[in-house]
C-alpha positions in Angstrom: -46.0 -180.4 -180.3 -47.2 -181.2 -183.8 -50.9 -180.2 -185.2 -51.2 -182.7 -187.9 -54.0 -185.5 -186.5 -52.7 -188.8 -187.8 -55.0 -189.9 -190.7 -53.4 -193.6 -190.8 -55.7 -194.3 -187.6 -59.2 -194.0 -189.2 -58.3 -195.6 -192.6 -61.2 -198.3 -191.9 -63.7 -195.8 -190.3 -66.1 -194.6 -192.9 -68.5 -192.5 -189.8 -67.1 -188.8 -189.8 -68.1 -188.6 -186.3 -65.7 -191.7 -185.2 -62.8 -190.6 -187.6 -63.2 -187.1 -185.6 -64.0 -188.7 -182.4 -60.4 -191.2 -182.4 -58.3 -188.4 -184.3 -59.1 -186.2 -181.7 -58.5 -188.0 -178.6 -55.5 -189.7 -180.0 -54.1 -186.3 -180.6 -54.4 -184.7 -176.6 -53.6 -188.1 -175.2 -50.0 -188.0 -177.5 -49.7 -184.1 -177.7 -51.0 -182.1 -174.4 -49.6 -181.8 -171.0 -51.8 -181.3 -167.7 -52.1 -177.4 -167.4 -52.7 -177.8 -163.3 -49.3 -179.6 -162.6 -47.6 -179.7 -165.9 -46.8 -183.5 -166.4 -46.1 -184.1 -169.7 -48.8 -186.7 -170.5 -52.1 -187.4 -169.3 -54.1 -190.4 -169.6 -57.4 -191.4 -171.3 -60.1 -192.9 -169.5 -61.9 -196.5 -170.9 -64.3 -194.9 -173.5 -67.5 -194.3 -172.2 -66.7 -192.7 -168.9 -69.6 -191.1 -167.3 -68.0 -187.6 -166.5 -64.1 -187.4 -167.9 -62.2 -188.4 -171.0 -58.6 -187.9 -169.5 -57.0 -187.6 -166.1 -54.0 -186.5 -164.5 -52.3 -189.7 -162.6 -49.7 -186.9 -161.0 -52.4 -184.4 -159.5 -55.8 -186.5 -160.4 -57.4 -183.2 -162.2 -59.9 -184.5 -165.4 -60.5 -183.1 -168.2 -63.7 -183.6 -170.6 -63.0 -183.2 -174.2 -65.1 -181.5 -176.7 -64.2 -180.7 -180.4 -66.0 -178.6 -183.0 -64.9 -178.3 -186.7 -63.7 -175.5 -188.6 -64.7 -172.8 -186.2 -64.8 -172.6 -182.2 -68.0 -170.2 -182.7 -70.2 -168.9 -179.7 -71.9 -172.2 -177.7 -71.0 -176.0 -177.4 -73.6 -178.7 -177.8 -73.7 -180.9 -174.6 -75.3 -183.5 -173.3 -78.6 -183.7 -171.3 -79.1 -180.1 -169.5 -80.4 -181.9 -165.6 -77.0 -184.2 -166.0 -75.0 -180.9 -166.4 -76.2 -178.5 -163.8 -75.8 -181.9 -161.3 -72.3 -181.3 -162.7 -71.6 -177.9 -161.8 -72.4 -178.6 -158.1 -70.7 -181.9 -157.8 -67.2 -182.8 -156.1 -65.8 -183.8 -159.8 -66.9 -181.9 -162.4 -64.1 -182.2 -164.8 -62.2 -179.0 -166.6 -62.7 -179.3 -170.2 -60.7 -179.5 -173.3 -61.8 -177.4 -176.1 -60.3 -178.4 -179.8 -60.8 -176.5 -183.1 -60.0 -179.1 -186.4 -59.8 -178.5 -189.8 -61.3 -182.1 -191.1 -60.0 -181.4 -194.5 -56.3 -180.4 -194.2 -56.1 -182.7 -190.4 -54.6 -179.6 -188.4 -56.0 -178.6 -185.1 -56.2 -175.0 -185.3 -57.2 -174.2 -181.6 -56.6 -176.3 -178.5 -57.8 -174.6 -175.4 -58.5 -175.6 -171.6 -61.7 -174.1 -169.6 -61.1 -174.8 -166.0 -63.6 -176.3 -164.1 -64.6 -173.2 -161.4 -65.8 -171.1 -164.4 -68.6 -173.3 -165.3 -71.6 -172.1 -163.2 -75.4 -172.5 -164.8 -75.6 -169.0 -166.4 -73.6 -170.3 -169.2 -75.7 -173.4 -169.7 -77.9 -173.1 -172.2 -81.9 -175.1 -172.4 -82.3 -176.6 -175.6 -86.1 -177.4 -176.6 -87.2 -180.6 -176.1 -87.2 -183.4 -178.4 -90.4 -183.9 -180.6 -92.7 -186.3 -179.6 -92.1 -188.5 -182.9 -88.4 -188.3 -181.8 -86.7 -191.3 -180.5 -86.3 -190.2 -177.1 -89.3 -187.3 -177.2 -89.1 -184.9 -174.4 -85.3 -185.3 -173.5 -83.9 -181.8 -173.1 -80.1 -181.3 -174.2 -78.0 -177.8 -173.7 -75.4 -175.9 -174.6 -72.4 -174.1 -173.2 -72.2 -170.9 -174.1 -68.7 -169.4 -174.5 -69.3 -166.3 -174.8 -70.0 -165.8 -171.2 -66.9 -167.2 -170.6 -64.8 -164.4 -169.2 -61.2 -164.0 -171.5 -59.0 -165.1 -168.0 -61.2 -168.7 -168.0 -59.9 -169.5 -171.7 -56.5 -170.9 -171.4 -54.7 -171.4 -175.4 -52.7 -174.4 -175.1 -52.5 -173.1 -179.6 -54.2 -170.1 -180.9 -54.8 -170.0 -184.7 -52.3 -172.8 -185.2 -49.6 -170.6 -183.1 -48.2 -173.2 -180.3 -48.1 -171.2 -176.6 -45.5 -171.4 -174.1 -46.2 -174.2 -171.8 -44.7 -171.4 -169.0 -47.2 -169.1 -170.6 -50.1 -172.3 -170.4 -49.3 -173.2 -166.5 -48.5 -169.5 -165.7 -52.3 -168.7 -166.6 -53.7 -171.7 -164.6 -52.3 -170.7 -161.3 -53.8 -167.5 -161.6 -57.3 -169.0 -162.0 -57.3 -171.1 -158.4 -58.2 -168.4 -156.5 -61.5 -168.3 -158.4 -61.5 -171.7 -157.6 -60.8 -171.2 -153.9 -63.6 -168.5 -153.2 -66.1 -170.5 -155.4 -65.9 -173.4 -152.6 -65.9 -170.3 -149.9 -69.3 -169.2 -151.5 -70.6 -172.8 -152.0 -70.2 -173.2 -148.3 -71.5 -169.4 -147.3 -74.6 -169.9 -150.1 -75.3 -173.5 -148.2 -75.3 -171.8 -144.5 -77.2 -168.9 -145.5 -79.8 -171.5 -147.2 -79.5 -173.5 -144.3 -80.2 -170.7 -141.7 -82.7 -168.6 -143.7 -84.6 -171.6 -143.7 -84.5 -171.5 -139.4 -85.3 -168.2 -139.4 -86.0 -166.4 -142.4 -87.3 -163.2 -140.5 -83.9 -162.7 -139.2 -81.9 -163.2 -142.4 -84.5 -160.6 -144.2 -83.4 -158.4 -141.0 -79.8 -158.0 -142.0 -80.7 -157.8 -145.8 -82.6 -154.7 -144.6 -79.9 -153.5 -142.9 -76.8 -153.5 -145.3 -78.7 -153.2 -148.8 -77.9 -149.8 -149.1 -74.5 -150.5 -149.6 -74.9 -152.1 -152.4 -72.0 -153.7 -153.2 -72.9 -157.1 -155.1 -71.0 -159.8 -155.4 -71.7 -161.6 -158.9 -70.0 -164.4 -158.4 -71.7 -164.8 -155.3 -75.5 -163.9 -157.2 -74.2 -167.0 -159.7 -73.4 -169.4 -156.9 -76.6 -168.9 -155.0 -78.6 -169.7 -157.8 -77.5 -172.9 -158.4 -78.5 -173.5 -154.7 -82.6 -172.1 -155.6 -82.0 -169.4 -152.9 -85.1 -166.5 -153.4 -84.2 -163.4 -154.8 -80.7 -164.4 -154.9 -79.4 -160.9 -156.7 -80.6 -159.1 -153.7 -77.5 -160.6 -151.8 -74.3 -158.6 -151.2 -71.3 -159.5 -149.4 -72.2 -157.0 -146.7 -75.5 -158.7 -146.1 -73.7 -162.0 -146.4 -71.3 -161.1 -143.6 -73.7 -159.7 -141.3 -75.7 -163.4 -141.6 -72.9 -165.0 -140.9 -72.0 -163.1 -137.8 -75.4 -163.1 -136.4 -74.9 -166.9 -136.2 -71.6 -166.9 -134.8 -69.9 -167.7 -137.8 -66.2 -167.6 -137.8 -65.8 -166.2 -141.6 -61.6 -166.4 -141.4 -62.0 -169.4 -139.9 -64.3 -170.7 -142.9 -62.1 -169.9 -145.6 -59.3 -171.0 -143.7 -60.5 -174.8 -144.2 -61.2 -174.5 -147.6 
C-alpha cells in the first residue's frame, strides 16, 4: 500500500475541492481492501450516489467516504442533518471511510474505517441554519462528532503514515459485529416497547415502577430509543425492558435468535 495520491490525475483541475475530491477516491478505490470480508478491492459507485461512494461486490457492505486536510480534528462536516438521522435508522446506512491528506506533500497521513452500528444521533451534530440572504436560507446541515466515537469504533487501516496489518484491520472488525447484532436486537425491543406502550401505556409505566430500583441502564439501549421519540427514554433499563417484554408474551431468546 503506497500513501503518495497520484498528482498526474488533476493536472487540468484548477478547483482544490475536485483535485481533493478525484485524488482521494482514486486512492481507496486502488489502495484499500474491504475491512468486513477482506477482498482486496472494492468498487466505486457512479459519482453522485445518494448514500455510498464504494461497495463491496463480495459481501455488498458500503462505505461513504469523507476526507479532511491536514488534521482529522474533533467533528466532520456532513450533509443535511434530517437526511442523516433518516440514515441512522435505515436498512443501508453505509460504514464510512475517514481519510487524513497532506495537500502539499500528496501523502495520506490517516486512513481509518467507522463502521456503520456506531453511528446513532448523539454524535450528530445541528448546525444553525442558513441565513436568509443565503442561497438555500433555512437549510440546516450537521456534523459528526468523533469524539463521541468510542476508541473500539475507529478502525486504522494507517495511523500517522504507519501502514496496519490488514490481520490487525479485519481482526478489529469482527470484534465490532456484535455491536452490530444487539443494535438490530434493541431496534426491534425499542419498536415493541413503542408499539405496546402505545396499547397500553398504564401497564408499561407498571413494570418501569417495578424494576427501576435496579438501576441498571443500558446506554446503548437509552441511544437507540431515542432515535425512535420514546418519552423519557433514559428511564429505561434492561430489567424494565425484559419485564415489558414478558408481560406480552415475548419470546426474548427467540427474538435475538432471528436477528
Amino acid at each position: 500500500m503506497k500513501l503518495n495520491l497520484n498528482e498526474q490525475l488533476v493536472t487540468h483541475y484548477k478547483s482544490a475541492s475536485q483535485k481533493a475530491r478525484i485524488l482521494t477516491e482514486q486512492w481507496v478505490d486502488n489502495s484499500i481492501f474491504c475491512p468486513n470480508c477482506g477482498r482486496l478491492n472494492i468498487d466505486k459507485y457512479p459519482n453522485n450516489q445518494p448514500v455510498a461512494d464504494f461497495y463491496c461486490s463480495n459481501c455488498k457492505e458500503e462505505y461513504e467516504l469523507k476526507s479532511k486536510q491536514n488534521t482529522i480534528g474533533t467533528k466532520i462536516v456532513d450533509g443535511a442533518y434530517r437526511t442523516m438521522l433518516e440514515r441512522l435508522t435505515s436498512s443501508n446506512n453505509p460504514n464510512f471511510f475517514l481519510l487524513n491528506y497532506d495537500l502539499s506533500n500528496l501523502e495520506v497521513i490517516n486512513f481509518l474505517v467507522i463502521p456503520k452500528h456506531f453511528f446513532v444521533p448523539e454524535i450528530i451534530e445541528k448546525r444553525k441554519p442558513l441565513s436568509p440572504t443565503a442561497q438555500r436560507a433555512g437549510w440546516v446541515g450537521c456534523n459528526i462528532l468523533l469524539q463521541s466515537i468510542p476508541q473500539t469504533g475507529k478502525i486504522f487501516f494507517i495511523k500517522n503514515k504507519r501502514i496496519e496489518p490488514k490481520e490487525k484491520v479485519l481482526a478489529e472488525w469482527q470484534k465490532t459485529l456484535f455491536c452490530e447484532r444487539r443494535k438490530k436486537f434493541l431496534l426491534r425491543v425499542g419498536y415493541l416497547i413503542q408499539c405496546e406502550a402505545s396499547k397500553n401505556l398504564e401497564s408499561v409505566n407498571l413494570c418501569l415502577k417495578i424494576f427501576m430500583p435496579l438501576k441498571k441502564n443500558w446506554a446503548n439501549f437509552t441511544r437507540t430509543t431515542s432515535t425512535l421519540k420514546i418519552k423519557s427514554a433514559s428511564n429505561y433499563n434492561f430489567y424494565a425492558i425484559r419485564a415489558i417484554l414478558i408481560s406480552y408474551r415475548v419470546d426474548i431468546i427467540g427474538l435475538y435468535k432471528r436477528i
